[in-house]
C-alpha positions in Angstrom: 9.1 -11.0 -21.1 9.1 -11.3 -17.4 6.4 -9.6 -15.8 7.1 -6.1 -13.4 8.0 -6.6 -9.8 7.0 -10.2 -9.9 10.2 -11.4 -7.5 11.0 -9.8 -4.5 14.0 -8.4 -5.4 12.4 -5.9 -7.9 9.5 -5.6 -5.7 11.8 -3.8 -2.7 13.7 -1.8 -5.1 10.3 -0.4 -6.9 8.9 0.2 -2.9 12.3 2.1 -1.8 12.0 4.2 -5.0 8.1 5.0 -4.1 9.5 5.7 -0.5 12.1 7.9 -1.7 10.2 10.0 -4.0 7.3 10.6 -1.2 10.3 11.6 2.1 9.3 8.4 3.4 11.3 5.2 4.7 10.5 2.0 4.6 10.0 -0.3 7.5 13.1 -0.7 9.4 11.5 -3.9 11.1 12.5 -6.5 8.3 10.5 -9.4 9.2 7.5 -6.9 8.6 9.0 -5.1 5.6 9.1 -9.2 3.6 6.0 -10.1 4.7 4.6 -7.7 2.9 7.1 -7.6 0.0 6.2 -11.5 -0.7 2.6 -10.7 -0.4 2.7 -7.8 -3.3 4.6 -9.8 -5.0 2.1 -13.7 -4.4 -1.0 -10.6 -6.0 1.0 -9.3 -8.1 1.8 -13.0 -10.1 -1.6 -14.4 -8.8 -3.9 -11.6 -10.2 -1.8 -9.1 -11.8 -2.0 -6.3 -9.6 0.1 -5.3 -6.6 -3.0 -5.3 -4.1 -2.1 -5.0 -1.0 -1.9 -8.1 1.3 -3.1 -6.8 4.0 -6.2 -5.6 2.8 -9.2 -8.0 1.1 -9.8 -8.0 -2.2 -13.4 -7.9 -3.3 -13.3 -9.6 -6.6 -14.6 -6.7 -8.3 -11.8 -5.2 -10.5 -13.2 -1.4 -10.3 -13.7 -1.6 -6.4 -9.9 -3.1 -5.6 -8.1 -0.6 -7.8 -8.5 1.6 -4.0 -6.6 -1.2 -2.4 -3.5 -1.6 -5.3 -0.2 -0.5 -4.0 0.1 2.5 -3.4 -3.1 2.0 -1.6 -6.0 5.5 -2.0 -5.4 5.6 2.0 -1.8 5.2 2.3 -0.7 9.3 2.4 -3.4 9.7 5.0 -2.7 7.1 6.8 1.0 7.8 7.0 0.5 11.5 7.9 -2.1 10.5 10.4 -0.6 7.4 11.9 3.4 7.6 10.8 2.2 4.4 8.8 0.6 2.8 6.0 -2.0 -0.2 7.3 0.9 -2.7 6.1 3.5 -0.4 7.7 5.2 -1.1 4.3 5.9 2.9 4.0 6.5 5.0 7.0 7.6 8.6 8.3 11.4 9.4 8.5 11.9 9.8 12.2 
């Protein structure tokens, strides 16, 4: 059985969804917006976990759950700043 979102296909369609539920968008810029989509994906088949790729990972299991997509900072950081730290998710203009 094929692992979730590990191709990049499944990957964008899970983030839209995410996007959609939250009022959000996702990066129009779409050089930025599969960047970040192949990096979910590379930790997501790499360690099993979509951490995000723009963030380190620790090693420690317990500490990285904070950085797994949907990162514990994204919502502030997108009401705050109009974007996540990846700018994978971002404020409807």
């Amino acid at each position: 059985m094929k692992e979730e979102n590990t191709d990049e296909a499944d990957m964008l369609k899970w983030a839209k969804a995410y996007a959609h539920e939250h009022g959000w968008a996702l990066n129009p810029d779409e050089k930025q917006l599969a960047t970040v989509i192949r990096g979910l994906v590379r930790n997501t088949t790499k360690f099993g976990h979509k951490y995000c790729p723009c963030r380190l990972r620790s090693g420690d299991k317990e500490k990285d759950r904070a950085i797994e997509c949907p990162c514990v900072y994204h919502k502030d950081e997108i009401a705050n700043e109009g974007s996540c730290h990846c700018k994978l998710y971002v404020k409807k203009e």
